[in-house]
N, C-alpha and C positions, 0 to 999 in steps of 0.2 A: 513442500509445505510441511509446516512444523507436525510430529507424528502424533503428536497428543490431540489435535484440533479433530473436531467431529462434524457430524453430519454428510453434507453433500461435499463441503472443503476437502474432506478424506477421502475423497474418491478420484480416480485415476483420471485426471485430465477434461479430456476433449481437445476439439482442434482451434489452434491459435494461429490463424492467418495473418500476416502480416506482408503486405506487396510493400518495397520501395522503390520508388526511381532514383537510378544512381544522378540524374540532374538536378535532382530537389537543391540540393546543398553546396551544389558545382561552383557558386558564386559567393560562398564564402570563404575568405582566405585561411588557408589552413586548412578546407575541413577535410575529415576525412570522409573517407566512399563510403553512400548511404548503402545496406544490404538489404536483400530479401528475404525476410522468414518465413516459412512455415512450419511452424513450431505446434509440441506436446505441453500443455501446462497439467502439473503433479505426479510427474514420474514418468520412467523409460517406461513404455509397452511392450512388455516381453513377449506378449504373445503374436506382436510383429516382426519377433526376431528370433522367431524358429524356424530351424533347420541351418541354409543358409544366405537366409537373407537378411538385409538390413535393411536399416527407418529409411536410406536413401532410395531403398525399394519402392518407395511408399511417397514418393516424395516429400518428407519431411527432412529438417537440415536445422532444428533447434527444440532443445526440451528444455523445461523449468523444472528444477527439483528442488524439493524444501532443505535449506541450508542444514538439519538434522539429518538428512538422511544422503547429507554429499558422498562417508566416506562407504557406504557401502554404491553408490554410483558408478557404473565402469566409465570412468569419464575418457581414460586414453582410450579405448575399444570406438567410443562413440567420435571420440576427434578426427580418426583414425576414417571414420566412415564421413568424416565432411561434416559433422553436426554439430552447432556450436550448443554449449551447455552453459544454462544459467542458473542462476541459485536464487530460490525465494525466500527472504527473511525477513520473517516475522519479529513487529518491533516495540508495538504497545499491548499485545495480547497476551506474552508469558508469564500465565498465571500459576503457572507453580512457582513463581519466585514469592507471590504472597503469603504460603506456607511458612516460613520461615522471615516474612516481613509485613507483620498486617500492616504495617502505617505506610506498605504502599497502595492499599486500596483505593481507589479516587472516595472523595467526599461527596456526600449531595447538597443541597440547599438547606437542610436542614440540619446539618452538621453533622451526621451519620453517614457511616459507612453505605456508598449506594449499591444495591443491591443489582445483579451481573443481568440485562435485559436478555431473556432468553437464554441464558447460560453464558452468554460473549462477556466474558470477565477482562476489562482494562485494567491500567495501569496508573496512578497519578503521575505524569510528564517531568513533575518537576522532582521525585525520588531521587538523591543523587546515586545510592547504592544500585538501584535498579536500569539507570541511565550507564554507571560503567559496564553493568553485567552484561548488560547488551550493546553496548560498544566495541568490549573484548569477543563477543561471539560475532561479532561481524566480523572485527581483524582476523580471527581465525577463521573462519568461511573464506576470507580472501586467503592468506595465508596458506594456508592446508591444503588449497583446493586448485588446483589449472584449471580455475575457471574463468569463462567469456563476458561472465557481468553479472550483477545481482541486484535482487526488486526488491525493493524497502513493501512490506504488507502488514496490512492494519494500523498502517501509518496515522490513526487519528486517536478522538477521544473517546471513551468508556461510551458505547453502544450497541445496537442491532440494525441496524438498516437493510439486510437485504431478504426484504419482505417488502406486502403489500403493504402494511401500514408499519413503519420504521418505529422503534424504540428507543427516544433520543434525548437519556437524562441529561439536566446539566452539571455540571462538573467540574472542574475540582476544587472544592471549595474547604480544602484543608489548612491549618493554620502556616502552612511552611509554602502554601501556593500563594495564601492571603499573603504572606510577609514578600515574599518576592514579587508580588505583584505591585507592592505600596514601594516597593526598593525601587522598583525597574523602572514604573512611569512618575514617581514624583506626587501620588495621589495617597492624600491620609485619609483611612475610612476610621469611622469613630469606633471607640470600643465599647463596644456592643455586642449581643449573642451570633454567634454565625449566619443563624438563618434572619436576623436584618441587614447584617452586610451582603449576603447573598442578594438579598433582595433590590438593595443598593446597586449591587453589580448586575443585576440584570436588567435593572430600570434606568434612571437614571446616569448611571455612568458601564451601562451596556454596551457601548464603541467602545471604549478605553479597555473595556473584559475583555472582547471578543479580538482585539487586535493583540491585545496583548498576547493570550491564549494562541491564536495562530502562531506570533510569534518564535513563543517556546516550541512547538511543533517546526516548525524552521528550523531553529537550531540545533534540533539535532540532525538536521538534513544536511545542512553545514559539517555537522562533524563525521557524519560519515563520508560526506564527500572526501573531506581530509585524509579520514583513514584510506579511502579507497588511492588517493593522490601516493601516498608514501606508500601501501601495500600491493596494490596492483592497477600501476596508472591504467594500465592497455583493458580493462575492464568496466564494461558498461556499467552507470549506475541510473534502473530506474526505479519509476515507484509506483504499486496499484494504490487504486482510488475509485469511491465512487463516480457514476457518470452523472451527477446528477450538476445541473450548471451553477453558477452563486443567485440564482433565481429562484431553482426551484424547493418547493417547499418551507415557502417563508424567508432563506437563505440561511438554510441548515446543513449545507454544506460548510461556510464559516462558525456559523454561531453555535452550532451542536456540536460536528465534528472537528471543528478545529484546520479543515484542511481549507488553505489557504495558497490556491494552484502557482500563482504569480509569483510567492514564495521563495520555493522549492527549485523552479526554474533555473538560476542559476549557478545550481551544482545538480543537477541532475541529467540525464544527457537523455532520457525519452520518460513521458508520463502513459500511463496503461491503466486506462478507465476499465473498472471489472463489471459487467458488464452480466445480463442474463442470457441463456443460450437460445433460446426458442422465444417464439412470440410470444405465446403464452403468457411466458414468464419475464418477458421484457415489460406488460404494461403492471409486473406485481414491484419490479423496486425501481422503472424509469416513471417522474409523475407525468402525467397527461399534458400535453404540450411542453415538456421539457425539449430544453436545445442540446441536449445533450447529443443530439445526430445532427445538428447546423452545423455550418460550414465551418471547417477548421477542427469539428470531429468526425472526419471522414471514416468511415468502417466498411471492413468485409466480414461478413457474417458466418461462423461454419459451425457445424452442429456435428454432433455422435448423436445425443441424445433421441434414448427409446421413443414411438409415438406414446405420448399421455404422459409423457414424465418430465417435467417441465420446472423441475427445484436444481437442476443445476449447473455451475456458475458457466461462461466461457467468456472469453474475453477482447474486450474492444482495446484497439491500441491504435494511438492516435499520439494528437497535442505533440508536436515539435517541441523541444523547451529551449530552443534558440543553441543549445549547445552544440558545436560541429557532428555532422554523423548521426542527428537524431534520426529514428525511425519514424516513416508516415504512411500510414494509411493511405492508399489509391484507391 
């Protein structure tokens, strides 16, 4: 996990179960052999590897580490013990590139800069400078690193969602997202002040926004796939996501955050719904009757977390994405 991100994000892990049956995918041609993880998400546990023992002591055999902090990761020590190592990279969140680029800020309806819900500052999607800068830092994650696969994270639009009530501005509504948007589908909006064409796009040609909008979130999925294809084919490419299904919450899943699961699909080789750890805190960002645990999101649930402390993340990993070798939840 990126080192600059705060709160419970920056805190070490918990346990990420992951069971597969190596016959899930037996009857696809080609595919490769489904594995089994039980995996660390947000860094090695060193304090499980005093003295002389290792994470296979432990039954563990996979950690996630924030692509920031690969090269201090002893990643041969861990190979070496059977553990395969992933890299989590953060891709719409790196807000220190706004320093030195306000006009990547996302827009709101009002034609102002939107302000960061709860401190979670995005990015606007469609930034070209911002779109290389995090292209090039993924080729180098792969590049630099003998690593086993990496997770595309905060893969969406400028928000807060994981809480009990989500903070879900709309966005981006800058004049460079306006122009590509009128490029892309063929739709002239009049000119007019920002906040009527917003208003334009949120009402009446609200489909055409919201497809579009996922759209651009695709394609950069597309391109990392790429880069992954030319820098380290033999490497998993998946992606966290909220659990929340395209039902719940109005379907603010597409319309707010942009994520668009169907998408992604095919360049991605497994999806990993991020998920709360404890019950507790499962009914503060999963809504009340969400399907988000119906069939097809199968999960095993595993907890660290203290009794009464219920704010932090662990994670559900499921959704097949049809790619050979995906990973599935049993």
């Amino acid at each position: 996990m990126n080192d600059t991100l705060k709160g419970s994000r920056t805190r070490l892990a918990w346990i990420v179960v992951l069971a597969v049956s190596p016959s899930v995918f037996a009857k696809e041609p080609g595919a490769r052999h489904a594995v089994a993880l039980r995996g660390i998400y947000g860094g090695v546990p060193t304090e499980l590897l005093k003295g002389d023992r290792s994470l296979a002591d432990t039954g563990i055999n996979a950690v996630w580490v924030g692509s920031g902090s690969l090269g201090s990761t002893p990643i041969e020590p861990l190979k070496r013990q059977g553990v395969k190592v992933y890299a989590e990279f953060n891709t719409m969140h790196e807000a220190s590139y706004l320093s030195g680029h306000p006009d990547a800020r996302p827009v709101g309806p009002d034609g102002q800069p939107c302000p960061p819900p709860d401190g979670w500052q995005g990015v606007c999607p469609t930034h070209p400078g911002y779109r290389a800068a995090r292209m090039d830092a993924f080729r180098r994650a792969l590049a630099d690193h003998e690593i086993d696969g990496i997770w595309l994270d905060y893969h969406h639009a400028h928000a807060s969602w994981e809480q009990a009530t989500p903070k879900l501005p709309d966005t981006c509504f800058c004049a460079r997202c306006l122009d590509r948007f009128e490029r892309e589908t063929g739709v002239d909006l009049p000119d007019e002040p920002t906040a009527d064409r917003a208003r334009r796009l949120l009402g009446p040609l609200k489909d055409r926004w919201v497809a579009w909008r996922c759209g651009v979130f695709t394609d950069w999925v597309r391109q990392f796939r790429a880069l992954r294809d030319e820098t380290r084919p033999s490497a998993l490419l998946g992606t966290f996501h909220s659990p929340w299904s395209d039902e719940d919450l109005g379907g603010a899943l597409r319309e707010k955050l942009a994520i668009d699961l169907k998408g992604p699909r095919p360049s991605t080789s497994t999806c990993s719904a991020r998920c709360p750890i404890t019950p507790a805190s499962a009914t503060r960002t999963t809504p009340p009757g969400s399907r988000a645990r119906s069939p097809g999101w199968d999960a095993t649930w595993a907890s660290k977390g203290r009794p009464g402390n219920d704010s932090r993340s662990g994670q559900l990993f499921s959704c097949p994405t049809g790619a050979s070798g995906s990973p599935r939840v049993r």
